[in-house]
N, C-alpha and C positions, 0 to 999 in steps of 0.2 A: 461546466456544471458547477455551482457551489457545493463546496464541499460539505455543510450543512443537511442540503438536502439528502445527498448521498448516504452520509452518516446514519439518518433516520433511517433512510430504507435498508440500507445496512442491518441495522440493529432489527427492524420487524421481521425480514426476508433474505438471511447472512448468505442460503446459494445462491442470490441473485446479485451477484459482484458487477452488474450494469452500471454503468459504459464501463467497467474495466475490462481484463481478460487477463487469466496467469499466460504468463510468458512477455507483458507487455515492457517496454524500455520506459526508463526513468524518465527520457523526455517525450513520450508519450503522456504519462500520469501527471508530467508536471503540465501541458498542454491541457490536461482538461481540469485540474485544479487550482495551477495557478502556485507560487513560490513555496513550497516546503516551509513549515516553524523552525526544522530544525534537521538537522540530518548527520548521519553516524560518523566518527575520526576515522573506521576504519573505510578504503577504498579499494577498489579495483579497478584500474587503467583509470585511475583518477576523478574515477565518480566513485558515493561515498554505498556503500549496501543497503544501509534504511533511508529512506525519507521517512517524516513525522508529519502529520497533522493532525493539531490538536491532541487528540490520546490513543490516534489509530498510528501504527506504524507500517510501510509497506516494506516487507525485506526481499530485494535480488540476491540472486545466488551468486557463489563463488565460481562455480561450475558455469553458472548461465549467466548470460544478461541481464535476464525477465523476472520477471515478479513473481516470487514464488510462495510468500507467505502476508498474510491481512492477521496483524497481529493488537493488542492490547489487553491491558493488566490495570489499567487505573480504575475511573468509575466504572469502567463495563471491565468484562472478560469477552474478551474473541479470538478465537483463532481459527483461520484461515485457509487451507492448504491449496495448492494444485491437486495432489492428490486425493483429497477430499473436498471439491466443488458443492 
């Protein structure tokens, strides 16, 4: 999926996190978007917590794997949660 498109529907429809899912692995997310801009110094077992694209960031947990927040501060404001779907 372009990440583009997603963005958009993002921004009109923020609970509908389609195709993603919270809990999902980094190399899941990178399988449907395609190489990260940029991604965080800090790690866990050697993958980094955030991936970046563009001005959305996805941050894994420390506790967990999976994807647990859809985050941004630039041109938009978003945030995200698992526990608020």
């Amino acid at each position: 999926m372009d990440f583009e498109i997603w963005r958009n529907q993002i921004l009109m429809e923020p609970q509908n996190i389609s195709p993603l899912k919270f809990g999902m692995s980094q190399d899941e997310i990178i399988n449907i978007f395609g190489k990260p801009d940029s991604v965080s110094t800090m790690r866990r077992r050697g993958k980094p917590l955030i991936l970046k694209y563009h001005n959305i960031e996805f941050h894994f947990g420390v506790q967990t794997n999976g994807l647990h927040l859809i985050y941004s501060d630039d041109e938009i404001e978003l945030c995200i949660t698992a526990d608020h779907k």
